[in-house]
C-alpha positions as CSV (number, residue, x, y, z in Angstrom):
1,X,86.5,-53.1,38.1
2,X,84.9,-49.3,39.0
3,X,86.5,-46.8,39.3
4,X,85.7,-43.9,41.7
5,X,85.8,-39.9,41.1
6,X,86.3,-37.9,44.2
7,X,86.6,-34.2,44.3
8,X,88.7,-32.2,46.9
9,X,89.1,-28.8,47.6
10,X,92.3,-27.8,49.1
11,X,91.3,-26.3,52.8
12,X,93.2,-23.4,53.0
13,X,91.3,-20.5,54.7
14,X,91.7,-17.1,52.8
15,X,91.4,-13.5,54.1
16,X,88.8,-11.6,51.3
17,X,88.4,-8.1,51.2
18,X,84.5,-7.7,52.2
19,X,83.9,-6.0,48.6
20,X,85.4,-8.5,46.6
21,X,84.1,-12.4,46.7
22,X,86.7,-15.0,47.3
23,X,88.1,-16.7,44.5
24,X,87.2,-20.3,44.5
25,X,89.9,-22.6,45.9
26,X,91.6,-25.4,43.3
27,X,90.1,-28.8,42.9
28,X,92.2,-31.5,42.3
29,X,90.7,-34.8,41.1
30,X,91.5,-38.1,42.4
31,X,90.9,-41.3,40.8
32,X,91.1,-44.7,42.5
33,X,90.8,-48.4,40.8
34,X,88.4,-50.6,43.6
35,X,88.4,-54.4,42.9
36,X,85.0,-56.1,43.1
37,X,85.1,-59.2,44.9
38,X,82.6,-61.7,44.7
39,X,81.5,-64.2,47.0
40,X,81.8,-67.7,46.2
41,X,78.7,-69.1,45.2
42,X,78.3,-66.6,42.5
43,X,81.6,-67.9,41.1
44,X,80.7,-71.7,41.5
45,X,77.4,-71.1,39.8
46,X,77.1,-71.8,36.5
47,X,78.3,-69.5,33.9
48,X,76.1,-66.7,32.5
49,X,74.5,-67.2,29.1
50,X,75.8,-64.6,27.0
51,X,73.1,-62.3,25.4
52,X,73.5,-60.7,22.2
53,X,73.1,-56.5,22.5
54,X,70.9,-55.2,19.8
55,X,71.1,-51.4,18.8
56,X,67.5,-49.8,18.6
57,X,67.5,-47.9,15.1
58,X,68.0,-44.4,15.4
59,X,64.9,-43.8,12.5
60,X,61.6,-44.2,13.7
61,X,59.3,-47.4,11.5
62,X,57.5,-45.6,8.8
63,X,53.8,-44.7,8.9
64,X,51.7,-47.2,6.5
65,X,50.7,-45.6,3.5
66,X,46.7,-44.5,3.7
67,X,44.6,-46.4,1.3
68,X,43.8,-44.4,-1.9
69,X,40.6,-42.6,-1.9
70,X,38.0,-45.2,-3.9
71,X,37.2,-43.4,-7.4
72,X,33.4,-43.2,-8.0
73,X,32.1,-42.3,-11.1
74,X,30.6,-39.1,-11.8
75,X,26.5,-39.3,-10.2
76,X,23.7,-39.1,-12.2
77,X,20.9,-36.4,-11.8
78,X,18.3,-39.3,-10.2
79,X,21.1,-39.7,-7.5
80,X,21.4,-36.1,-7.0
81,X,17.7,-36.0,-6.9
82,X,17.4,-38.4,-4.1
83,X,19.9,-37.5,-2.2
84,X,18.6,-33.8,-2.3
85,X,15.4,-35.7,-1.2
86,X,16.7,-37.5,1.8
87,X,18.6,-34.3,2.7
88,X,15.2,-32.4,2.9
89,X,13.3,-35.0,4.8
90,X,15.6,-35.5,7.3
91,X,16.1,-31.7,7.7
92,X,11.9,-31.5,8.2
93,X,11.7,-34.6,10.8
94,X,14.2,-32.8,13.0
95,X,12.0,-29.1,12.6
96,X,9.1,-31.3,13.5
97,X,10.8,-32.7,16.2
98,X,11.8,-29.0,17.9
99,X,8.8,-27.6,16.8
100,X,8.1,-25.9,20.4
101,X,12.4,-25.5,20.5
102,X,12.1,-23.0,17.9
103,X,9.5,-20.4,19.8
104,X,11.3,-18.6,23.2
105,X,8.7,-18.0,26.1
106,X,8.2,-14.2,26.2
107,X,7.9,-13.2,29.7
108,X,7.4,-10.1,31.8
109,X,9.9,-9.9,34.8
110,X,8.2,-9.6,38.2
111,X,8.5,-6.7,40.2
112,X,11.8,-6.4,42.3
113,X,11.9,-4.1,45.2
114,X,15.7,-3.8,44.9
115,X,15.3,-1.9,41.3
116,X,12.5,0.2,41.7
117,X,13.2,2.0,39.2
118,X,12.4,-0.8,36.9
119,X,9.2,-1.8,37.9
120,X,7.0,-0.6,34.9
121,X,3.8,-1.5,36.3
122,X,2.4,1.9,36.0
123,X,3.8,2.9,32.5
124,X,2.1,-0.6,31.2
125,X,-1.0,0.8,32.8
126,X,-0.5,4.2,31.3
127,X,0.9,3.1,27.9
128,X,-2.1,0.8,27.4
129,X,-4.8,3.5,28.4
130,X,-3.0,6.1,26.2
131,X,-3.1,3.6,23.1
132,X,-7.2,3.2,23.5
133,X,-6.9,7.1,24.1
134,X,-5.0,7.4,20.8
135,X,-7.1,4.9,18.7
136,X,-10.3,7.0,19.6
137,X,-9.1,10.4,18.7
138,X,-6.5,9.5,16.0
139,X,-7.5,5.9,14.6
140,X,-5.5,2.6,14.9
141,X,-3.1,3.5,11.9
142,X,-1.5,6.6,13.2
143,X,2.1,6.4,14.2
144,X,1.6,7.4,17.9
145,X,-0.8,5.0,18.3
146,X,1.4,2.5,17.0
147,X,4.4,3.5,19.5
148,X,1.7,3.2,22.6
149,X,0.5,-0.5,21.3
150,X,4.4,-1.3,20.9
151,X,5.0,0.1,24.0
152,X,2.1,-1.6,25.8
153,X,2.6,-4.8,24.3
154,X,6.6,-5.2,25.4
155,X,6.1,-3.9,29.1
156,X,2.5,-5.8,30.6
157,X,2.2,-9.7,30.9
158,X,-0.1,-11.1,28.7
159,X,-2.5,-12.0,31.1
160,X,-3.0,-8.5,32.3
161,X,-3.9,-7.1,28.6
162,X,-6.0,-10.5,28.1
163,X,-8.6,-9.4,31.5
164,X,-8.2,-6.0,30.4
165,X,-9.5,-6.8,27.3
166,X,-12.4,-9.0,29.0
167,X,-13.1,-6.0,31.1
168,X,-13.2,-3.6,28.0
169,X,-15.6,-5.9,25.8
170,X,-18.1,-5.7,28.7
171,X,-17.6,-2.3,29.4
172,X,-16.4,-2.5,33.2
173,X,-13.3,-1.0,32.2
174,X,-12.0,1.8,35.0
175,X,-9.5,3.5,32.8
176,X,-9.9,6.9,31.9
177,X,-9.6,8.0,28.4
């Protein structure tokens, strides 16, 4: 058998005030008993084995214990040795193997026409022709000199200051100092 809820709402129209909301009408519940019929050959078919309803436990199986840590005995110095050994080794193969990781390209950024600003080709030209300048009348130790070399060295590509330095040795350079 089922039974079946149904809600009704009594359909009276009310008058509300317009500030105030309507209250809500009553519900009444009904309930009515249905009968299930069923056809025929379900009843003349044979009777339904009955099955036995088992109740899950509420509590969760417990977690297996985890296996107790294995107890070593205390190393020796000749193990601590070695593996302070293989620990060193293995640490050199891989510096070996990055060798050319471990050293960043240093590189001059090209000239950009957006930034002008930026592009330092005169100041390299200027900073390396005031070093020489400096070396001559100072020497190479002086502090100035040292700022112009710094200076020099961060802003020109290296291939520039290598054919300067070509040009220098065989005295074609075209700098003034």
């Amino acid at each position: 058998m089922f039974f079946f809820v149904k809600a009704r709402a009594d359909s009276e129209e009310q008058e509300t005030a317009p500030v105030e909301p309507a209250p809500a009408p009553p519900v009444e519940l009904v309930v009515e008993e249905v009968a299930v019929e069923l056809p025929a050959a379900v009843e003349e078919a044979a009777p339904a084995e009955e099955f036995e309803i088992v109740e899950s436990p509420q509590e969760p199986a417990p977690e297996p214990e985890p296996e107790p840590p294995k107890k070593m005995g205390k190393p020796t110095e000749s193990d601590i040795e070695a593996a302070k050994e293989e620990l060193v080794q293995d640490i050199l193969s891989k510096l070996e193997e990055m060798d050319g990781a471990i050293v960043p390209e240093v590189v001059t950024a090209p000239y950009d026409p957006r930034f002008p600003t930026t592009n330092q080709n005169r100041h390299c030209f200027i900073r390396y022709n005031e070093y020489y300048k400096c070396k001559f009348e100072r020497g190479e130790d002086d502090k100035r000199c040292l700022f112009y070399q710094r200076a020099y060295n961060s802003m020109c590509p290296p291939e520039w200051v290598e054919e300067w330095e070509e040009l220098r040795a065989q005295g074609l350079w075209y700098g003034k100092y």
